[in-house]
VEXDREN-2710 file (C-alpha; in Angstrom, 1 decimal):
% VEXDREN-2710
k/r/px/py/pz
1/UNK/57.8/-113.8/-22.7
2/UNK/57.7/-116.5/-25.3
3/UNK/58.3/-120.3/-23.8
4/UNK/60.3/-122.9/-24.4
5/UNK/60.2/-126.9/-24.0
6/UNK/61.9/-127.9/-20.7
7/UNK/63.8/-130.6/-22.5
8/UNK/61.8/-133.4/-23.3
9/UNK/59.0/-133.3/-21.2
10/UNK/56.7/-131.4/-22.9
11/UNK/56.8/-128.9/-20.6
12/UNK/56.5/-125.1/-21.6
13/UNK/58.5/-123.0/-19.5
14/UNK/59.5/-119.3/-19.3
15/UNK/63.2/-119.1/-21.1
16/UNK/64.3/-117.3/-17.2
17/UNK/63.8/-119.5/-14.3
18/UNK/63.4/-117.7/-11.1
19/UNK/65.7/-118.9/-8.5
20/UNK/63.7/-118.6/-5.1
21/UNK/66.7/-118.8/-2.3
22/UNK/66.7/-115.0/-2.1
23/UNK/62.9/-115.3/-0.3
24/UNK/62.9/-116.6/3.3
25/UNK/63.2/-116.3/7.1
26/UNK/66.3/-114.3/7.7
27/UNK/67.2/-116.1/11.2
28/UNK/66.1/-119.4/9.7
29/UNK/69.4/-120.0/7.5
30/UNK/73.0/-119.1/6.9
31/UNK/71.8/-116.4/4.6
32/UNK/71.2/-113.2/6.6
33/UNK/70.4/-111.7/3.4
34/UNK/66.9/-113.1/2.5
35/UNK/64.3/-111.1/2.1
36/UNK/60.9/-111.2/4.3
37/UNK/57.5/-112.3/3.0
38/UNK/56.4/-108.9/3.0
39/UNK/59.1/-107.5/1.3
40/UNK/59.6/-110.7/-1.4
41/UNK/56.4/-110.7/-2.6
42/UNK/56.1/-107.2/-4.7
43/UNK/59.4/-109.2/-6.7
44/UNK/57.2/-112.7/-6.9
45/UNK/54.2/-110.7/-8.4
46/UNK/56.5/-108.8/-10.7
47/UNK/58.1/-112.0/-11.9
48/UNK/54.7/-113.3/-12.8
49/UNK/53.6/-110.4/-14.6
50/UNK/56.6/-110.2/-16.7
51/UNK/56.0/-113.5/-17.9
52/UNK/58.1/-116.2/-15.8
53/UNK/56.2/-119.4/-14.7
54/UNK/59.1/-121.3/-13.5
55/UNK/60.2/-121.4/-10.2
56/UNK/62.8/-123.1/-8.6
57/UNK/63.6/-123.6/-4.5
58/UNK/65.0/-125.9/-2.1
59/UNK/63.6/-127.6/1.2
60/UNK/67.3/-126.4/2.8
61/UNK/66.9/-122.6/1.6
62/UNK/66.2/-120.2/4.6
63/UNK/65.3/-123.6/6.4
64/UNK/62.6/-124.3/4.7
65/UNK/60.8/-120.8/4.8
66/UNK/61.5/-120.2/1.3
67/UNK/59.0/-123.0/0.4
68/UNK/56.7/-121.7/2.1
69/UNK/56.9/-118.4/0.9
70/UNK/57.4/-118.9/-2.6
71/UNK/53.8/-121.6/-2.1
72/UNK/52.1/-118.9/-0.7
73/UNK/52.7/-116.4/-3.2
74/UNK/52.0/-118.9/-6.1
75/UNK/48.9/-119.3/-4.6
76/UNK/47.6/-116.3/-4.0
77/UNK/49.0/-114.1/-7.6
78/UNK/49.7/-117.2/-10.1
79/UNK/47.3/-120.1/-12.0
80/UNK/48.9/-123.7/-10.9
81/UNK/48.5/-125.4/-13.7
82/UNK/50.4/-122.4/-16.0
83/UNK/53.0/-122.3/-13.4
84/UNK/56.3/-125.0/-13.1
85/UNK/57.1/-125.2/-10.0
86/UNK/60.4/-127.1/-8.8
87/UNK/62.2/-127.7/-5.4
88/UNK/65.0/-129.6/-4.6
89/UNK/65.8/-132.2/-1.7
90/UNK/69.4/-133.7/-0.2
91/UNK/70.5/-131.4/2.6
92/UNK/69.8/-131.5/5.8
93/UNK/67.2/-129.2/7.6
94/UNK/68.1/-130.0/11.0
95/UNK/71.7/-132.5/12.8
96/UNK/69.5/-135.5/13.0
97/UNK/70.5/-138.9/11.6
98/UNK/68.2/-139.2/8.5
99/UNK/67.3/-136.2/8.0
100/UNK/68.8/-135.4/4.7
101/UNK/70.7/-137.4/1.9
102/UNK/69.1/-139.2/-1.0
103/UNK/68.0/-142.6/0.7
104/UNK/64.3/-143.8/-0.1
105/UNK/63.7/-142.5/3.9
106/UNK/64.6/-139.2/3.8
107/UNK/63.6/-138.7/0.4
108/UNK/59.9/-139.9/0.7
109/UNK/59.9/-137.8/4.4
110/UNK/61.4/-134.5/2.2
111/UNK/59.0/-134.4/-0.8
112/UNK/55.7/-134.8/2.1
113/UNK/57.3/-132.2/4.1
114/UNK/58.1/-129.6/1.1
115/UNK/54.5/-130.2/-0.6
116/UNK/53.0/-129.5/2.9
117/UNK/55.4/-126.1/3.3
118/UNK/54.3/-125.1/-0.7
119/UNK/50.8/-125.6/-0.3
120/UNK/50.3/-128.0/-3.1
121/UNK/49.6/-131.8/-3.9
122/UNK/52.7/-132.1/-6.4
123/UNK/55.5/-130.1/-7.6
124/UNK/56.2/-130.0/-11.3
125/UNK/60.1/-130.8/-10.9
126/UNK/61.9/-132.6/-8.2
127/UNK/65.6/-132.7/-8.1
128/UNK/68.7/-133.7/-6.1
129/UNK/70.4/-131.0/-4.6
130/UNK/73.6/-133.3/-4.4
131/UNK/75.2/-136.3/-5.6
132/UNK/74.4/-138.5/-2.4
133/UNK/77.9/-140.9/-2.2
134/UNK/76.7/-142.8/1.1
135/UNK/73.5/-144.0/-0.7
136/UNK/73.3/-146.4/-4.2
137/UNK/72.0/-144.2/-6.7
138/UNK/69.9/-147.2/-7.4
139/UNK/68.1/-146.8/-4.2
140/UNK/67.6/-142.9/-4.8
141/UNK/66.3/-143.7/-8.5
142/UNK/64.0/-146.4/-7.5
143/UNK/62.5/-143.7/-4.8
144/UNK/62.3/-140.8/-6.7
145/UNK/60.2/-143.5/-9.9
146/UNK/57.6/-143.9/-6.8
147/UNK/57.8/-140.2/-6.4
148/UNK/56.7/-139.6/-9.4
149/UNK/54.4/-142.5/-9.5
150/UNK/52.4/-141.5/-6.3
151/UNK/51.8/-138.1/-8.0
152/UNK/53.7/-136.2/-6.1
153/UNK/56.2/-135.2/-9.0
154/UNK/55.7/-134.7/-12.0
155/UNK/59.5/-135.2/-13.5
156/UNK/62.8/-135.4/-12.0
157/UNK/66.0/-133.5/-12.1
158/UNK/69.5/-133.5/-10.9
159/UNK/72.1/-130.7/-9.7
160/UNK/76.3/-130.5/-9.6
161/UNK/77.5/-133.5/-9.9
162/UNK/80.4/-135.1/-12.4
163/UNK/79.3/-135.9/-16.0
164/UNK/80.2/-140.0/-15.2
165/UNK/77.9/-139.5/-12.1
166/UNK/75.3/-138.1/-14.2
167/UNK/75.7/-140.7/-17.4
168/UNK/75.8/-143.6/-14.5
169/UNK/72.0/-142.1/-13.3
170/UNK/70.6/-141.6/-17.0
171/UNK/72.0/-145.6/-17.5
172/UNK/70.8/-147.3/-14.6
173/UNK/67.6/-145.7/-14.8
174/UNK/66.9/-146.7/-18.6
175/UNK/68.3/-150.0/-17.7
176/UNK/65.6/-150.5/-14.4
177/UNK/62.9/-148.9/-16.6
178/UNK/62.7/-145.9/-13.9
179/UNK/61.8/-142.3/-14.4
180/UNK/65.1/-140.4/-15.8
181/UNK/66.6/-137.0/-14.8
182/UNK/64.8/-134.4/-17.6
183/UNK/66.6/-131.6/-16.2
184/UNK/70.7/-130.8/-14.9
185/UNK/70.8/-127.3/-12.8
186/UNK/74.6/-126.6/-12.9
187/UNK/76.9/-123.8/-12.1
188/UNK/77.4/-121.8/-15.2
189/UNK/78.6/-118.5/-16.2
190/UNK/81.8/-116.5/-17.8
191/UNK/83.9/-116.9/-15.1
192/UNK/83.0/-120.9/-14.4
193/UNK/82.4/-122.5/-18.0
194/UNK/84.1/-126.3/-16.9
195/UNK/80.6/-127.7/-17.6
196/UNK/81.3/-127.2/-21.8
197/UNK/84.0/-130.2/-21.2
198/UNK/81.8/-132.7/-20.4
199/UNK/78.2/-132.0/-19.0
200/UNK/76.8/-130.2/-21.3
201/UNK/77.9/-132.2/-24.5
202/UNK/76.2/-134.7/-22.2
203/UNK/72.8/-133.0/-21.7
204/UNK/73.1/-132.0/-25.6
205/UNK/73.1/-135.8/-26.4
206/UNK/70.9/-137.0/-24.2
207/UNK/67.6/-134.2/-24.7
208/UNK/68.2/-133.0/-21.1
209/UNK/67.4/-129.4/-20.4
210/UNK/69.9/-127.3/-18.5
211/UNK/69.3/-125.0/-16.0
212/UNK/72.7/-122.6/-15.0
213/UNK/72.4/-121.7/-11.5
214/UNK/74.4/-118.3/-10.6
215/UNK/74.4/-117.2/-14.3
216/UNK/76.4/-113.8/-13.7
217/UNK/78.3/-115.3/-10.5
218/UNK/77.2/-114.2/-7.5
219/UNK/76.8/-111.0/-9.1
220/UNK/80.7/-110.7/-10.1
221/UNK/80.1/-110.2/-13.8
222/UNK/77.7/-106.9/-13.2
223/UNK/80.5/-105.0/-11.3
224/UNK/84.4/-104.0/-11.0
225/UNK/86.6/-107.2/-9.7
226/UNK/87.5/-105.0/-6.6
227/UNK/83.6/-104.1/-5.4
228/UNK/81.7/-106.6/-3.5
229/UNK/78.3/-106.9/-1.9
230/UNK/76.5/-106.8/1.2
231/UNK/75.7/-110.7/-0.2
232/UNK/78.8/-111.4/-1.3
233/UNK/80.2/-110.2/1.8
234/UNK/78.1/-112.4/4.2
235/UNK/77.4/-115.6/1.5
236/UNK/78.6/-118.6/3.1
237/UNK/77.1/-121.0/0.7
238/UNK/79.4/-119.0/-2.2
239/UNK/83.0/-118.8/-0.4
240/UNK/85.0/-120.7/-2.9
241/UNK/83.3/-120.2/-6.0
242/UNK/85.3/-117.4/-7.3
243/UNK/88.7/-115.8/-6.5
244/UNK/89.2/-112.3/-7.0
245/UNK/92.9/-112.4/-7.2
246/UNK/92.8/-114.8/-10.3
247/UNK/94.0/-112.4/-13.2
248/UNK/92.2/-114.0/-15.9
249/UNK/89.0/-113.6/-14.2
250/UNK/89.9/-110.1/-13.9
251/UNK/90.1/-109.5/-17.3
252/UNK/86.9/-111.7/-18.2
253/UNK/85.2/-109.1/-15.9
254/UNK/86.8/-106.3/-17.6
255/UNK/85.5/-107.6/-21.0
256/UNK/81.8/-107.8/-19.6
257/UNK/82.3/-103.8/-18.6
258/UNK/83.3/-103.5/-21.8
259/UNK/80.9/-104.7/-24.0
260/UNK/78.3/-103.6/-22.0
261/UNK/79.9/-99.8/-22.5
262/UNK/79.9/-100.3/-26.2
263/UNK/75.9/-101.6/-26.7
264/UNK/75.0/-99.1/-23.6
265/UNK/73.5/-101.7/-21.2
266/UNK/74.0/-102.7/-17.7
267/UNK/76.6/-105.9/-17.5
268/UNK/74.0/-108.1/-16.5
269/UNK/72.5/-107.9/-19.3
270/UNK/75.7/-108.9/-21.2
271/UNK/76.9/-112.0/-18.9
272/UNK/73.0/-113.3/-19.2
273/UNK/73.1/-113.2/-22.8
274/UNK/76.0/-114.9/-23.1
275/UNK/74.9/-118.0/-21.0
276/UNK/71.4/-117.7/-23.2
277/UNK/73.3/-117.5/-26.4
278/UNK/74.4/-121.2/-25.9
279/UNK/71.8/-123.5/-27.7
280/UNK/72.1/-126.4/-24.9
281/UNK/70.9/-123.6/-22.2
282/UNK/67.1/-123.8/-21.7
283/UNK/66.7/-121.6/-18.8
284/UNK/69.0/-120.0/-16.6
285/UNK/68.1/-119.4/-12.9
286/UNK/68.3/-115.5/-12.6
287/UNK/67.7/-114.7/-8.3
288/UNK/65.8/-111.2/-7.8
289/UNK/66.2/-108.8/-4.7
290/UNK/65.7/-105.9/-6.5
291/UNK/62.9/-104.8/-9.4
292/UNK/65.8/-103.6/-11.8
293/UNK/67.5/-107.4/-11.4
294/UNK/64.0/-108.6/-13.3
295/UNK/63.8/-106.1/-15.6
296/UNK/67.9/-106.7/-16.7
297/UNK/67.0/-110.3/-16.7
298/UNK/63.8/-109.7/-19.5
299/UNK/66.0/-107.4/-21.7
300/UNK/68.7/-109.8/-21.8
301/UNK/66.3/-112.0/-23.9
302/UNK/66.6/-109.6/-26.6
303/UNK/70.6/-109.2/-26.4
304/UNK/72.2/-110.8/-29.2
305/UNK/75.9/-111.1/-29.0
306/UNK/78.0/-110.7/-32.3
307/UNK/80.5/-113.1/-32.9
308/UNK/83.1/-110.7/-32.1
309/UNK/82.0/-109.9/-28.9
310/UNK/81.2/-113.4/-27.5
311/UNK/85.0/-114.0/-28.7
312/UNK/85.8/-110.6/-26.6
313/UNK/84.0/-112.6/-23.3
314/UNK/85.4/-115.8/-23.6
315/UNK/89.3/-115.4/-24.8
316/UNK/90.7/-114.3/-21.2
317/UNK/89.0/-117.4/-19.7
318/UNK/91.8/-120.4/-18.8
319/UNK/90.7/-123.8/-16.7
320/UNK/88.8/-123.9/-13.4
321/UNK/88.9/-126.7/-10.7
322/UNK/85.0/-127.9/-10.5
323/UNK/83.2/-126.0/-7.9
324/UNK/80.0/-126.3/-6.1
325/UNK/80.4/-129.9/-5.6
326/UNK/82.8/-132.6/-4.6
END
């Protein structure tokens, strides 16, 4: 798997991210459908073998567990310095005042506590989970500069927020001469493309790399409208992304099917290549609980949409309300 530069940091990163929330405790989260350290690590080593070197989690997945699985595994099958590793920090792990948000507090408690669950002295890429609006996002950008400055990140990135939120950050760090954002993880796929507005003419401008969280939308764009999941069914964190009555995002998931039935590949494949086909995309964040889900996620490097069929994905579409953040 050839890299690419993670925007301008002079990073080289695998052109997939894998997305890490799928690996964790079970009973320590509101997702029943993590996987166990025993069964997540067969996927982890795969990932690695195929290529990937990025790796993105989150103190709040699986209550921290995910860290500490995802550290471990790094450890044990991966070389640190080849390997990006990023987590994330803004929710709350347990209903105690200060024990989430962006203040300098709970951030410098956070990035201690997730380096401690990862087993390392530094992750590669912090980022805010959240737009924080009870703290000054000078106070979060003057934290996250001594972050970086103690060694304990390497760069910084945000994650769903507005495009004016995001411009606001950029500015007042320039203007404070702090460490900027290198990196926006946002939600972006065929059935949620709002970002193309603003956001990503944004990150286009300004050298930031993008990072699509739930590429093919919970898994929406790999099967029929009226199918589900056993996730899907039990995802908490996703009620509200999607509506499955919403005609026009039937018919986007109908145009998936059928491209995918003319080139004789799975739909995945299809809705991936899509999100890679746009040049402001640097790496989406593909999650794995299955083999097949990595090797889709591979072949979709080599899919390269005609004009005609990206035209075929993306007519039906009509505006979204923003989702995923507020």
């Amino acid at each position: 798997m050839k890299t690419k530069k993670l925007g301008r940091t002079g990073l080289d990163v695998s052109p997939l991210c894998l997305g890490c929330m799928t690996y964790g405790v079970p009973e320590r989260g509101p997702h029943p459908w993590t996987m166990t350290e025993e069964d997540s690590r067969p996927l982890l080593k795969k990932a690695l073998d195929l290529g990937f070197n990025f790796f993105d989690t989150a103190n709040y997945y699986s209550d921290g567990t995910s860290e500490e699985i995802v550290g471990r595994a790094l450890r044990d099958l991966g070389v640190r310095d080849e390997i990006v590793l990023a987590t994330k920090v803004y929710f709350p792990l347990k209903d105690r005042p200060n024990s989430g948000g962006l203040s300098r507090k709970a951030i410098f408690s956070a990035i201690d506590a997730s380096l401690k669950r990862l087993g390392t002295d530094h992750v590669d890429l912090y980022q805010i989970h959240r737009w924080d609006y009870g703290t000054p996002i000078e106070v979060t950008l003057e934290a996250l500069h001594d972050v970086v400055k103690a060694g304990k990140a390497r760069y910084i990135g945000a994650s769903s927020m507005f495009a004016w939120q995001f411009a606001k950050a950029l500015f007042t760090a320039d203007l404070h001469g702090w460490t900027r954002f290198s990196t926006m993880q946002d939600h972006y796929n065929l059935l949620s493309r709002e970002e193309e507005r603003e956001m990503l003419p944004l990150c286009a401008d300004q050298g930031i790399a993008v990072m699509p969280w739930s590429p093919l939308a919970r898994g929406r764009l790999t099967r029929d409208a009226d199918t589900s999941s056993a996730r899907q069914d039990s995802d908490v964190t996703g009620v509200g992304l999607y509506d499955a009555t919403v005609e026009a995002d039937r018919r986007v998931i109908e145009a998936v099917a059928k491209v995918a039935t003319a080139r004789g590949i799975p739909r995945a494949q299809v809705a991936l290549a899509w999100v890679l086909s746009k040049p402001v995309v640097t790496a989406p964040i593909i999650g794995a609980s299955k083999p097949h889900h990595l090797d889709d996620a591979v072949a979709a490097l080599d899919v390269r949409l005609t004009a005609e069929e990206i035209k075929t994905l993306e007519e039906a579409y009509i505006p979204h309300a923003p989702v995923g953040f507020s």
